[in-house]
MARTI-590063 format. One record per residue (C-alpha): residue in one letter; x, y, z; residue number from 1. Coordinates in nm, 2 decimals, padded with zeros to 4 digits, always signed. Each point is the difference from the previous one (the first is absolute). Last residue first. Layout:
(site 'a',(X,Y,Z),NUM)
...
//
This chain:
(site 'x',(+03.44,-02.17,-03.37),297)
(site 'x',(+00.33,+00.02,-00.20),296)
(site 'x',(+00.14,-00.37,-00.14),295)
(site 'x',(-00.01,-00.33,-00.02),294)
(site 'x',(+00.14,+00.00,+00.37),293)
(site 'x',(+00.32,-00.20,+00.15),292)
(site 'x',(-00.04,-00.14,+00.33),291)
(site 'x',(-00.05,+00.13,+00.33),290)
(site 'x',(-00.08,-00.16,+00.31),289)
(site 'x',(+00.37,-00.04,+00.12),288)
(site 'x',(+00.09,+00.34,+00.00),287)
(site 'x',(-00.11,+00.08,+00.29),286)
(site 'x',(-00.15,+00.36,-00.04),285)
(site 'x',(+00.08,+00.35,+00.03),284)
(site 'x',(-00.18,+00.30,-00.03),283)
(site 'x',(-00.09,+00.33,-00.31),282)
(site 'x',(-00.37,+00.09,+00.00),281)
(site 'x',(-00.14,+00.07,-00.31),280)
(site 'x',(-00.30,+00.17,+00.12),279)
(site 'x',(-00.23,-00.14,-00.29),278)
(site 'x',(+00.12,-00.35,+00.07),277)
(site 'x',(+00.24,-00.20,-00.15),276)
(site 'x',(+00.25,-00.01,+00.26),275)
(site 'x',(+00.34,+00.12,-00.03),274)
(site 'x',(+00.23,-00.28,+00.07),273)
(site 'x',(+00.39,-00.03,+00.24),272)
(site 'x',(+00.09,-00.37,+00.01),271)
(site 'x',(+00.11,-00.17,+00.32),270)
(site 'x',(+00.22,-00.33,-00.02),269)
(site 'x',(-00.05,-00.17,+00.36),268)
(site 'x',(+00.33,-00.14,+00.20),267)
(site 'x',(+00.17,+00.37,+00.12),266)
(site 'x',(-00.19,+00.22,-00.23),265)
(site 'x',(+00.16,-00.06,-00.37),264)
(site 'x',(-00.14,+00.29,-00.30),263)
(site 'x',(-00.27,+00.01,-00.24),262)
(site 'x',(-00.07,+00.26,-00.24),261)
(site 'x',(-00.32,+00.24,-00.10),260)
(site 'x',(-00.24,-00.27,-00.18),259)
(site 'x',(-00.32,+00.17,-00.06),258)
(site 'x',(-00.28,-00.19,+00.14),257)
(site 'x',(-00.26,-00.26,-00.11),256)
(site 'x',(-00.24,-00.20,+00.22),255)
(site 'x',(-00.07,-00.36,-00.07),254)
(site 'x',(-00.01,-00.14,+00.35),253)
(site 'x',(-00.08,+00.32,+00.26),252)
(site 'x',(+00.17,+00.30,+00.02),251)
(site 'x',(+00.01,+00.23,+00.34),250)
(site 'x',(+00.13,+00.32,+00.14),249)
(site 'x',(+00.15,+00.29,+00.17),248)
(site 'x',(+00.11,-00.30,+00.28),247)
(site 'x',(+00.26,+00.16,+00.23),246)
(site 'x',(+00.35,-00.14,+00.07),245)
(site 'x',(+00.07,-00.30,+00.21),244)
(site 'x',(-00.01,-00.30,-00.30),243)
(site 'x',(+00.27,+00.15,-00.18),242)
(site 'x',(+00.09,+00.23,-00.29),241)
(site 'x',(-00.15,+00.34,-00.02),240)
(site 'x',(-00.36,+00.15,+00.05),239)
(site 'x',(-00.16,-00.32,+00.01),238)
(site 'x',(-00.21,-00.15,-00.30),237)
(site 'x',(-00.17,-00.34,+00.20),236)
(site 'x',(-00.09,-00.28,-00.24),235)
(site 'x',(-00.39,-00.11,+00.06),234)
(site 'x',(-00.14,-00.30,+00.13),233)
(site 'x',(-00.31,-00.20,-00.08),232)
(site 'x',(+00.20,-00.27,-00.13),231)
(site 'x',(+00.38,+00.04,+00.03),230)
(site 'x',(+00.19,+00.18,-00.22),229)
(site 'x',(+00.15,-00.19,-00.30),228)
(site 'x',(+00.02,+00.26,-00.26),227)
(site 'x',(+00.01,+00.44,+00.00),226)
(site 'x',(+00.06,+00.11,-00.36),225)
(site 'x',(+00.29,+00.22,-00.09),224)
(site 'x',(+00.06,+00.24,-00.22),223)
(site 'x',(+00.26,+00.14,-00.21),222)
(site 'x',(+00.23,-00.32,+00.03),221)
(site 'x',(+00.33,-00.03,+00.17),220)
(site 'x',(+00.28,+00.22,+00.01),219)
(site 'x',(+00.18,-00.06,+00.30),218)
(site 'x',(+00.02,-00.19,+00.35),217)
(site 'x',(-00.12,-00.30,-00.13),216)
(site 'x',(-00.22,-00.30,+00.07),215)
(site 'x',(-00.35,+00.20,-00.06),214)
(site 'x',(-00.15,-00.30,-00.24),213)
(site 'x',(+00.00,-00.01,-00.37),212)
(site 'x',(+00.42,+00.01,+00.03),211)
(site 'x',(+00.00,-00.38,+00.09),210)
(site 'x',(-00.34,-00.15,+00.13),209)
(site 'x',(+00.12,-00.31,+00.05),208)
(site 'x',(-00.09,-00.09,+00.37),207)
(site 'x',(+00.10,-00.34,+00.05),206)
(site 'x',(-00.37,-00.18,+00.05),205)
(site 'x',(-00.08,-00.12,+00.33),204)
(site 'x',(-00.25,-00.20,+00.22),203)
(site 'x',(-00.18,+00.11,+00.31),202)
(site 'x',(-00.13,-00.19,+00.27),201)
(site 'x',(-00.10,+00.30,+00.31),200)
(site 'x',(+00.05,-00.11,+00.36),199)
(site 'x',(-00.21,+00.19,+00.24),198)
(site 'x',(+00.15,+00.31,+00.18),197)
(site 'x',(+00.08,-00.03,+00.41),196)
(site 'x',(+00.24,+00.31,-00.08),195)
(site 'x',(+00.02,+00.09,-00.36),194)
(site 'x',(+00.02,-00.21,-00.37),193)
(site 'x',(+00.04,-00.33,+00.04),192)
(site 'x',(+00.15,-00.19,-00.35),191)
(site 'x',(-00.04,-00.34,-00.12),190)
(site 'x',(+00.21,+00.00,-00.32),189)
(site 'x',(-00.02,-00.15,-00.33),188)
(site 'x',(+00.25,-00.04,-00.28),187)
(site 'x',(+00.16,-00.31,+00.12),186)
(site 'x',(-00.02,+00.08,+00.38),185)
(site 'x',(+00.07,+00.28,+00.11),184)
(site 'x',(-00.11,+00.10,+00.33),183)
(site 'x',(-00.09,+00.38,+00.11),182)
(site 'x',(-00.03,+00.12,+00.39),181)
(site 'x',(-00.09,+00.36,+00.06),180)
(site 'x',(-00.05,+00.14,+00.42),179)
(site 'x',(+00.38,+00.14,+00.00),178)
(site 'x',(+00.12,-00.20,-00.26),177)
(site 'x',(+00.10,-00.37,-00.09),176)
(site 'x',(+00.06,-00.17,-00.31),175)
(site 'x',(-00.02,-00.40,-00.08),174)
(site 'x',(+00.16,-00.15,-00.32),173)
(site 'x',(-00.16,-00.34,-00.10),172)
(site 'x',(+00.05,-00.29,+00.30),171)
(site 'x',(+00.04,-00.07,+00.29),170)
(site 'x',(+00.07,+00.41,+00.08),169)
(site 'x',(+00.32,+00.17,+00.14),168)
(site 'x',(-00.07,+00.37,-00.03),167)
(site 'x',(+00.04,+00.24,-00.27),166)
(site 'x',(-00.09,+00.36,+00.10),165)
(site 'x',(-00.26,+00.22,-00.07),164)
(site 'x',(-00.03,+00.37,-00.07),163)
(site 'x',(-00.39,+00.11,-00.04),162)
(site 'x',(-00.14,+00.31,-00.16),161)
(site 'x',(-00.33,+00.13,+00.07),160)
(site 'x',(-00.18,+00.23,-00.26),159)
(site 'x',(-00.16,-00.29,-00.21),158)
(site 'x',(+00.22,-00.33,+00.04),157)
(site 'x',(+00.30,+00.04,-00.03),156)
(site 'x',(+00.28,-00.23,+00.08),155)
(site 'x',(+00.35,-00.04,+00.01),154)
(site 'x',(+00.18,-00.28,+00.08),153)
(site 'x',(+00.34,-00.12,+00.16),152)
(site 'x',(+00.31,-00.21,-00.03),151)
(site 'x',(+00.19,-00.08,+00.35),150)
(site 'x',(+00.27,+00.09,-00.15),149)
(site 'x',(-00.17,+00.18,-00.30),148)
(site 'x',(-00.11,-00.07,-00.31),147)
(site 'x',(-00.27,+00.23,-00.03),146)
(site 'x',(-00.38,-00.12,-00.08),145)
(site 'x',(-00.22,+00.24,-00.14),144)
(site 'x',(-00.38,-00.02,+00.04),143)
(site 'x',(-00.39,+00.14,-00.11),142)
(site 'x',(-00.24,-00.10,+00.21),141)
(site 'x',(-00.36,-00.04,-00.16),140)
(site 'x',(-00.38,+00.04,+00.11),139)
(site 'x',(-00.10,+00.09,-00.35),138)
(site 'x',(+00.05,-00.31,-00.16),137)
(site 'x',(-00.21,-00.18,+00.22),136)
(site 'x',(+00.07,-00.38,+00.02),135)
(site 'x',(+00.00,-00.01,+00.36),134)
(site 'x',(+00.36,+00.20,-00.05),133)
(site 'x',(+00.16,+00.13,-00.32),132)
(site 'x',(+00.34,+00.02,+00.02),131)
(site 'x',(+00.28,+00.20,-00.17),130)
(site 'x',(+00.35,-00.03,-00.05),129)
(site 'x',(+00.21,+00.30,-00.05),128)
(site 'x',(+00.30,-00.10,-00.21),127)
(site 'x',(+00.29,-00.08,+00.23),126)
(site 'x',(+00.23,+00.22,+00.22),125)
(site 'x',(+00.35,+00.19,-00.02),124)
(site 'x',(+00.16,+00.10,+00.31),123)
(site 'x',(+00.02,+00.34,+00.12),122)
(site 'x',(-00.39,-00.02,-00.02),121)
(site 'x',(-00.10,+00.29,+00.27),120)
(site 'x',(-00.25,-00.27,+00.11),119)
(site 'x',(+00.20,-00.28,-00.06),118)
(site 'x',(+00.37,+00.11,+00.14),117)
(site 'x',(-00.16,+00.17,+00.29),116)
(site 'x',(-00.14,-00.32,+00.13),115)
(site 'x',(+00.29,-00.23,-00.11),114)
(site 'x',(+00.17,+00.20,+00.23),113)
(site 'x',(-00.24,+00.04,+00.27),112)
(site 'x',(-00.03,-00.40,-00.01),111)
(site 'x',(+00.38,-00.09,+00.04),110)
(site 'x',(+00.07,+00.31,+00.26),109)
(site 'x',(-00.34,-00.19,+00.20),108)
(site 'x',(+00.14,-00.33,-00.01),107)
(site 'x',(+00.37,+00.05,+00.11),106)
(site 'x',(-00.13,+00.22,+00.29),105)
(site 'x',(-00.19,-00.28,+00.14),104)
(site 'x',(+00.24,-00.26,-00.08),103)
(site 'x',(+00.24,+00.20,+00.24),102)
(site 'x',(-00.24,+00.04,+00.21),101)
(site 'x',(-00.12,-00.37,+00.05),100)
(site 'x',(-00.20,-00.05,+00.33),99)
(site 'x',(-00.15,+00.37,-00.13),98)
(site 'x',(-00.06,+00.24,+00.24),97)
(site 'x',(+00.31,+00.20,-00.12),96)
(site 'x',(-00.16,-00.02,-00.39),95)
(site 'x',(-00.21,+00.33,+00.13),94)
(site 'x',(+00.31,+00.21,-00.17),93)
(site 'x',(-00.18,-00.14,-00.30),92)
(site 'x',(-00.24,+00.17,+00.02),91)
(site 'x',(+00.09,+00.31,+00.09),90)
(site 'x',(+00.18,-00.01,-00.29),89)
(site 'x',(-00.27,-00.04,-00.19),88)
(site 'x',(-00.19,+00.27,+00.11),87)
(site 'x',(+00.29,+00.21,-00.08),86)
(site 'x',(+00.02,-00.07,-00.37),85)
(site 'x',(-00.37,-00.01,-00.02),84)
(site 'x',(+00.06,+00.38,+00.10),83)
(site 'x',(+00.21,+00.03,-00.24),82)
(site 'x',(-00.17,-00.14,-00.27),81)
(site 'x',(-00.36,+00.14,+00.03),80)
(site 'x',(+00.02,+00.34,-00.22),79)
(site 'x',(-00.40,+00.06,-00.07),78)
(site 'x',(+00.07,+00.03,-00.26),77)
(site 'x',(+00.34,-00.19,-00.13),76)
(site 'x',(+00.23,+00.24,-00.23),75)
(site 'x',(+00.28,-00.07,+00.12),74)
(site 'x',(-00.05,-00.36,+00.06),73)
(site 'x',(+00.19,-00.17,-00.31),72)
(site 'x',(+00.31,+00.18,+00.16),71)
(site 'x',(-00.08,-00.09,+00.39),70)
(site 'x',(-00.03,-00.39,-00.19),69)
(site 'x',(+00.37,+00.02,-00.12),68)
(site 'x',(+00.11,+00.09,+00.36),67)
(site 'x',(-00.21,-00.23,+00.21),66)
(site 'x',(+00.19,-00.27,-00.26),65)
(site 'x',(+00.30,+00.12,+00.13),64)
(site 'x',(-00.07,+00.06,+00.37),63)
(site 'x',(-00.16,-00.37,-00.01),62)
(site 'x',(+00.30,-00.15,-00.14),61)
(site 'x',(+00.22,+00.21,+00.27),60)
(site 'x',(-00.23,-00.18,+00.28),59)
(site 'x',(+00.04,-00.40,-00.18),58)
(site 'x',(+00.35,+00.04,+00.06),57)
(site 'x',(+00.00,+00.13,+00.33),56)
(site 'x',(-00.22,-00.29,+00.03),55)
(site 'x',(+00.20,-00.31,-00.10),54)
(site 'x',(+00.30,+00.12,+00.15),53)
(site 'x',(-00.18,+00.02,+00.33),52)
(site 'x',(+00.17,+00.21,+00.30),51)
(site 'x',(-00.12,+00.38,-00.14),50)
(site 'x',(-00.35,-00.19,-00.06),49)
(site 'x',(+00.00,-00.07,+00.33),48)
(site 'x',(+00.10,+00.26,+00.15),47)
(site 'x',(-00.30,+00.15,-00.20),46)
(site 'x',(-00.24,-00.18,+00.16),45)
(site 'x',(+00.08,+00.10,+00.34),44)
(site 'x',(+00.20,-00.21,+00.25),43)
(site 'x',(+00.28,+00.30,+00.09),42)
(site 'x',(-00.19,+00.30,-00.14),41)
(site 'x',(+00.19,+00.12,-00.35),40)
(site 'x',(+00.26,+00.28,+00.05),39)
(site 'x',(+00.31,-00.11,-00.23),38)
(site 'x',(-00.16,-00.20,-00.24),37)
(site 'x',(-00.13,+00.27,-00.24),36)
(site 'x',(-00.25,-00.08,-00.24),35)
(site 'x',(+00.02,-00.18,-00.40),34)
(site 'x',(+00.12,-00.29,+00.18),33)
(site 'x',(+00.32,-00.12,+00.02),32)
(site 'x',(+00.28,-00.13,-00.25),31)
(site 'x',(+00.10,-00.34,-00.08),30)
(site 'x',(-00.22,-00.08,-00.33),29)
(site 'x',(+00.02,+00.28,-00.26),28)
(site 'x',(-00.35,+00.14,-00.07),27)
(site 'x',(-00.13,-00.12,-00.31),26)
(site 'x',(+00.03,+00.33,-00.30),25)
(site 'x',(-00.34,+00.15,-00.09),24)
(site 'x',(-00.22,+00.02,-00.24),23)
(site 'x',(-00.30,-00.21,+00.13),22)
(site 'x',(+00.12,-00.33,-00.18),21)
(site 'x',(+00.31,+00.05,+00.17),20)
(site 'x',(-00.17,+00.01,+00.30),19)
(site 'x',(-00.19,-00.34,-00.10),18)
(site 'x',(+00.34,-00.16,-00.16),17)
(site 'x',(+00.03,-00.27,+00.32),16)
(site 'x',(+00.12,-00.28,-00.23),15)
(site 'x',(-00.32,-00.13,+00.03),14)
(site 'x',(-00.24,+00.30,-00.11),13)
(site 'x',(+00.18,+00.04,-00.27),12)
(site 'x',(-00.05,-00.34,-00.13),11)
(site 'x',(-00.35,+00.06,+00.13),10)
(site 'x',(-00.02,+00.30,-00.26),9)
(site 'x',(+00.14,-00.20,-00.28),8)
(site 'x',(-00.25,-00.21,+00.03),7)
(site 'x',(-00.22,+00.26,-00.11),6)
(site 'x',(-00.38,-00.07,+00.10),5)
(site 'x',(-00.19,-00.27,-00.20),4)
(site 'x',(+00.08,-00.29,+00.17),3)
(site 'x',(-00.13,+00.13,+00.33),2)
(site 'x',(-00.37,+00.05,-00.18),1)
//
């Protein structure tokens, strides 16, 4: 699965191209940090950063790429950027306990921007690949890896959405989230799925649905047909984009509706349907349960 990802992508990813990569220019090494030095707290975190090279540089990547994501989040309901922004910060101002606060700080800017570059994908990532787990096909998690420094994953799995980072491993290609762990090896994965969850043994298949399946932002088939939800589930229709708005419906496997258009929501692709019911109700849905239909209900 790593050899099929652009190489070209880790070169860029080597010579320290992933800003670039995001449409913007590298900062220029030598200057300060993105804040004001003149009236930080003597010992806080940012004196710090105003004293180290390393991560005054690392703060005016992160006001970049913070930047470029604040453009691809314009339109985010409920709007959760900002104030993510500033829970982050906090954050990492809590590096001072740290034996290491310097190493601290350097880890946290490294992860929030590889963070904002995959889910608002200012840097290009692979094919979605998709695993079934405990040989169910419908209990699967649907991924995109980023090549990002430290490179990171994406997955789905129903409504929930999971960003996870690489971490040093034996062997195979280990990724850590919040309460998600997934571990490659050779085209299966052991994945845990939630706080105190069992481990599930899936096995993948790169997703190659092409233009069948909702992976644009335009055009598109007529209709769509909801696939791959989980057994004895349903697929929520909410009022607009996003897992926090309300539910004005359901659609279970093999349901057709009207394909309206699909548009980016921070790390999920969201695709606006009417349903096929009598009311016609008009909702959202994640688009990554629908696939091409043969035609009108």
């Amino acid at each position: 699965m790593t050899t099929s990802r652009s190489k070209s992508i880790r070169e860029a990813a080597r010579i320290g191209l992933l800003v670039v990569c995001a449409g913007l220019a590298a900062p220029a090494s030598g200057e300060g940090p993105s804040f004001s030095c003149d009236e930080v707290r003597p010992g806080s975190i940012e004196e710090i950063i105003c004293k180290d090279q390393e991560l005054s540089d690392l703060d005016r990547s992160l006001s970049q790429v913070y930047a470029a994501a604040s453009k691809k989040a314009a339109d985010e309901q409920p709007p959760l950027l900002k104030a993510e922004q500033r829970g982050w910060i906090k954050g990492r101002d809590e590096c001072w306990k740290s034996d290491d606060k310097a190493g601290c700080v350097r880890d946290a800017y490294r992860r929030r921007i590889v963070e904002l570059q995959a889910r608002y994908r200012l840097v290009p990532g692979s094919k979605p690949v998709t695993y079934a787990c405990d040989g169910d096909k419908t209990n699967e998690i649907a991924v995109t890896f980023f090549d990002t420094d430290p490179q990171t994953l994406i997955a789905e799995r129903g409504d929930s959405v999971s960003l996870m980072y690489r971490v040093p491993s034996a062997s195979g290609a280990k990724y850590q989230g919040r309460n998600e762990t997934l571990w490659e090896k050779g085209g299966k994965a052991t994945v845990t799925w939630g706080y105190g969850a069992p481990d599930m043994e899936c096995e993948s298949a790169i997703a190659e649905h092409g233009a069948d399946y909702a992976d644009g932002l335009s055009g598109g088939p007529d209709y769509w047909q909801v696939k791959g939800v989980p057994a004895g589930d349903t697929l929520n229709v909410r009022a607009d984009a996003g897992t926090g708005n309300q539910v004005v419906g359901e659609l279970a496997n093999g349901d057709t509706a009207r394909n309206l258009g699909c548009k980016m929501l921070g790390d999920s692709r969201w695709c606006r349907i009417e349903m096929g019911s009598e009311q016609k109700v008009v909702g959202w849905v994640n688009g990554r349960y629908l696939a091409e239909a043969a035609g009108a209900p």
